[in-house]
N, C-alpha and C positions, 0 to 999 in steps of 0.2 A: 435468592436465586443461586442455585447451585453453577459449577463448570460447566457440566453438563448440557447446560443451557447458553453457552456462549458462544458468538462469533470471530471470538479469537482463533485466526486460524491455525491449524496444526502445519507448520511446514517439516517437511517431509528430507529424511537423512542425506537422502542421494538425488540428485537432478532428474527433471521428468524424463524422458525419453521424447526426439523428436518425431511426431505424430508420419506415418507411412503415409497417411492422407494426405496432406500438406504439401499445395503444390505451387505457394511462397511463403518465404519466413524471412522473419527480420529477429534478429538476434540481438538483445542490449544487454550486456555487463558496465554494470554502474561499480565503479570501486574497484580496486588492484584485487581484490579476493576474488570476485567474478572472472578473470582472468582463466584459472583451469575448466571452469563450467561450459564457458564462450567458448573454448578452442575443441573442447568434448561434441558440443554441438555443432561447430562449424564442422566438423569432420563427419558427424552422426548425417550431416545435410548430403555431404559431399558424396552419402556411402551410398544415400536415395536418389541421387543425381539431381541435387538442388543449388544452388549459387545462393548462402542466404547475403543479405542485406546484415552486414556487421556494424554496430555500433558502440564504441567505447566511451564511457564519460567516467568521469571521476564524483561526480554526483549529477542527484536527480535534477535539478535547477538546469545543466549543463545539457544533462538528455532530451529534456522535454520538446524544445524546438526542434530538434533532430526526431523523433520520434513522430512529431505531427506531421511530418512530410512524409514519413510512411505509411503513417494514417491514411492519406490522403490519398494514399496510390492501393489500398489492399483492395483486393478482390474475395472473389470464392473460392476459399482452400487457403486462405493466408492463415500464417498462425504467425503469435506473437512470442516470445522466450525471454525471460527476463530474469537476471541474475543481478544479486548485490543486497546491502543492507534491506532491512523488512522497511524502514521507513520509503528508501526509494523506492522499494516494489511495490508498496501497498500502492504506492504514487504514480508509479508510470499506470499500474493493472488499473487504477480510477480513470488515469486520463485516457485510457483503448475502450473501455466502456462509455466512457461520456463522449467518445468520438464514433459508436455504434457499433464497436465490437460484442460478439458474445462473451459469456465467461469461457467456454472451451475451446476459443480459439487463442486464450492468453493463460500460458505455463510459467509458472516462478519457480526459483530455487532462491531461497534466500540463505546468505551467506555469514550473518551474524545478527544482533542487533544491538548495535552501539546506543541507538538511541531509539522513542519512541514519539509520533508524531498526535499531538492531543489537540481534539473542538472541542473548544468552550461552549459547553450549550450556553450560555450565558453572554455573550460576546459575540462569537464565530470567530476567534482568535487561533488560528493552530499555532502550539507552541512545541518544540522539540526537548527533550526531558529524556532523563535516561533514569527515570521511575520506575520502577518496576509494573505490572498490571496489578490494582488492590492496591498501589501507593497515592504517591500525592506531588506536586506540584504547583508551583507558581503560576498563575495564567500571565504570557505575554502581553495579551490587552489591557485585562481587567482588573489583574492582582488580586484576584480570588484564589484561594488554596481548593485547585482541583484534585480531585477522586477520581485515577486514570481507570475508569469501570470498564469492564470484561466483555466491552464490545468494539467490535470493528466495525465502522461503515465503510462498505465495498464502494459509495460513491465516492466520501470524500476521500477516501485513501487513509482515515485514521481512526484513534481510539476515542470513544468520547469520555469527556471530563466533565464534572458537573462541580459545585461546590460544595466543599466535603460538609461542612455544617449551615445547609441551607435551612434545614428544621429549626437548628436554632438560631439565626438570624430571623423569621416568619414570625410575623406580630404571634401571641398568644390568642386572643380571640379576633376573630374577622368578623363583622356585623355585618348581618341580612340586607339591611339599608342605611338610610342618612343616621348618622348620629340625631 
């Protein structure tokens, strides 16, 4: 499988622009880097004459509780803005979907990536790894040397790992039936 063919998302040089439609927004910067992004947007809201809902965490673990209670409040016209490390983004943008948001009502800007966030198809272990995509890693669970492969699952917010020499661990012949 080529690039071409992957879910890795391309995040984008400059922040999205807040939506002119948008008539609530809740703003999250996870991490001191998100800092100039949040204060671009709280101002881009101010310019459409919006009050958004500002949230600062230092990580995703920190946001998540804060983030479900605006969950809880969105309407028609909310949009979601989320700035900071790919792993928190890809994490907060899974938990606004699995709480019934659309995808275009949730805008990321990420801000570097320190690390990356890996499923064990083997496990369901997510471990954090600062592997590069095409490298490898330790599973947290399982201790299997995962293959951080060239996809993103938008539900669970990470890249999936599989075990890099699963072909040769697999018996050589598998019989039809009983011995």
């Amino acid at each position: 499988m080529t690039l071409e063919h992957t879910s890795v998302p391309h995040w984008a040089a400059t922040p999205p622009a807040v939506p002119a439609t948008a008539r609530q927004v809740t703003v999250l910067g996870i991490g001191s880097a998100a800092g100039p992004v949040v204060r671009g947007w709280e101002f881009a809201c101010r310019e459409l004459g919006l009050r958004p809902a500002v949230l600062l965490a230092g990580s995703a673990e920190e946001a998540m509780p804060r983030l479900a209670v605006q969950l809880q409040g969105a309407s028609v016209g909310w949009r979601l803005l989320v700035a900071g490390p790919e792993a928190d983004v890809l994490r907060a943008r899974s938990r606004a979907l699995e709480a019934g948001a659309v995808p275009a009502e949730v805008l990321t800007f990420v801000t570097g990536v320190p690390v990356r966030r890996v499923h064990c198809a083997h496990c369901r272990t997510e471990t954090e790894t600062g592997a590069a995509v095409g490298g490898t890693c330790p599973c947290a669970g399982c201790g299997r040397t995962l293959h951080v492969y060239h996809h993103v699952s938008r539900r669970l917010g990470a890249y999936l790992g599989y075990m890099i020499d699963a072909e040769d661990a697999a018996p050589a012949h598998v019989s039809g039936g009983p011995a």
